[in-house]
C-alpha angles and dihedrals in degrees: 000000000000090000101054086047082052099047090045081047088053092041093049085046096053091043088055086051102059095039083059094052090048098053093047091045089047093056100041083063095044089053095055095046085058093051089044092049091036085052096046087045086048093055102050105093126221125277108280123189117227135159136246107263100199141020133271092012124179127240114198136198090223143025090214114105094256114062153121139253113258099177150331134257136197135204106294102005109153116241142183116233103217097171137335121218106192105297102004137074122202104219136184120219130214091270106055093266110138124193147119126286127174104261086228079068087059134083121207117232086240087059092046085053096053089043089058090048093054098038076065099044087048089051087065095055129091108234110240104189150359131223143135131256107264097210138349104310136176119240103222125206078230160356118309142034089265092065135088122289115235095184144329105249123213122239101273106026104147115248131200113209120216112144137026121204123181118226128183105243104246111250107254100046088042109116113235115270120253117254111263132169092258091085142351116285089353111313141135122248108267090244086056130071112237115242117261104225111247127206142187122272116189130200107221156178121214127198107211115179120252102025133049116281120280124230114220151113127280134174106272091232096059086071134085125196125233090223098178118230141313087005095087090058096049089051091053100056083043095054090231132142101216108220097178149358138216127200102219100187140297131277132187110264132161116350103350094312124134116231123205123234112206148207112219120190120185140137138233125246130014145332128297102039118161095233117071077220148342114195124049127188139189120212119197124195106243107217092200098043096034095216133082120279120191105254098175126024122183124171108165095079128113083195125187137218130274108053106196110220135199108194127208112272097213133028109293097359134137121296127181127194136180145173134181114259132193108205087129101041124254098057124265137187115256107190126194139192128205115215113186092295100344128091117186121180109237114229133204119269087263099051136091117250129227 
């Protein structure tokens, strides 16, 4: 009898046992699945606004391979940032529609806010020029290839030109120098620092269809200028890269029609020259030979940007331009007046005139 009371003893002892192991077993994995859960929640960080950076863009229901569209953005819609999971961002829209977008596809609100800012500064600038983008091409906040990115623009997106700006190209994306005597295979003496490459930089408008133009800054080269006709053809001959063009005034040409005479600025040589230009030229329209003929040349100006223009106010009347240039140093105005067919520089009251 005492062994059978000893042995139920035993077994109540072992069971107490277990039940024991199990608790504490049982707590110990509820205690990891909270400080899983607490570290997760401590991660996620809090809902951020931000701002759709390009147009038609795709929300979907996963970030797995295979998935479905959940909505559609558009440039500048406002969004809600719920998580971000590497590379993507799960967003809610304005409407209530959740999904997942590639954060490259999203603007801070502290870039929005520079956007805004710059949209401003551009409203104060002449255009200079117009032209097209020549191939897909990135609108920078600023610029330089370093810094962010606004939208991708589309070949053939019209640009207006206001403002040049001249950036070394970063090291690792710089071309190889061209071989020259100054050094073997294009370098520099080694008593000499080799020249960083420089490039143009534009600030631009662009007008993309379907939402209000967007201030930014965009390679000079991907752009290509909308030089009207015949001018391309006279720079060419002239080995001249025409940077921008002036209409003077207006003068009778062929059955009744007005013809513009223009003022074309432009350089020689390649990008990221100090000087905005350095050649100017006047073309006149000629009545009796029905073509331009080049009525001004100038070719001793490190003119800048922006020329300030005062147009004629009737057909074929006077019109007068001017720019700061720095060919001496320290800027200073050079003004000049259209006559019919002739353009004089005006100098100051102590210079000599032409």
């Amino acid at each position: 009898m005492g062994r059978i009371h000893s042995d139920v003893e035993s077994l109540l002892v072992s069971r107490f046992l277990l039940i024991r192991k199990m608790s504490i077993g049982f707590a110990l994995v509820l205690v990891i699945c909270a400080g899983f859960y607490l570290r997760a929640l401590h991660r996620r960080p809090p809902p951020q606004t931000a701002y759709a950076a390009n147009s038609h863009v795709t929300l979907w229901d996963t970030t797995a391979q295979v998935r479905a569209p959940v909505a559609t953005v558009d440039f500048g819609e406002r969004l809600t940032v719920l998580d971000r999971f590497e590379d993507q961002a799960r967003v809610r829209t304005a409407k209530g529609d959740t999904g997942w977008i590639n954060s490259d596809d999203l603007l801070s609100a502290a870039l929005w806010q520079q956007m805004n800012s710059l949209d401003a500064t551009a409203d104060r600038f002449p255009i200079e020029a117009h032209g097209h983008t020549r191939v897909l091409s990135n609108l920078h906040i600023a610029p330089g290839r370093t810094f962010p990115r606004i939208c991708q623009l589309s070949k053939d997106i019209p640009v207006d030109l206001m403002e040049r700006r001249v950036m070394e190209v970063p090291a690792a994306t710089a071309p190889a120098a061209a071989p020259s005597p100054s050094g073997e295979n294009g370098e520099a003496p080694a008593n000499q620092p080799a020249e960083a490459r420089k490039e143009d930089w534009w600030l631009v408008r662009a007008h993309v269809a379907d939402h209000t133009p967007l201030a930014g800054w965009i390679l000079g080269r991907f752009v290509d200028l909308d030089v009207p006709p015949p001018l391309p053809n006279y720079m060419a001959a002239a080995a001249m890269r025409i940077v921008a063009w002036f209409e003077l005034n207006r003068v009778a040409g062929e059955a009744g029609q007005t013809v513009p005479q223009y003022l074309v600025v432009g350089v020689r040589g390649p990008e990221g020259q100090p000087c905005d230009f350095t050649l100017l030229r006047v073309f006149t329209w000629s009545q009796k030979r029905q073509r331009y003929e080049t009525a001004f040349v100038e070719s001793d100006v490190c003119g800048q940007l922006p020329v300030r223009l005062v147009p004629a106010t009737s057909p074929g009347g006077d019109a007068s331009f001017s720019f700061a240039d720095a060919s001496d140093g320290a800027p200073a105005d050079r003004v000049y007046r259209m006559h019919q067919t002739v353009v004089r520089r005006e100098h100051a009251m102590n210079g000599k005139g032409d």
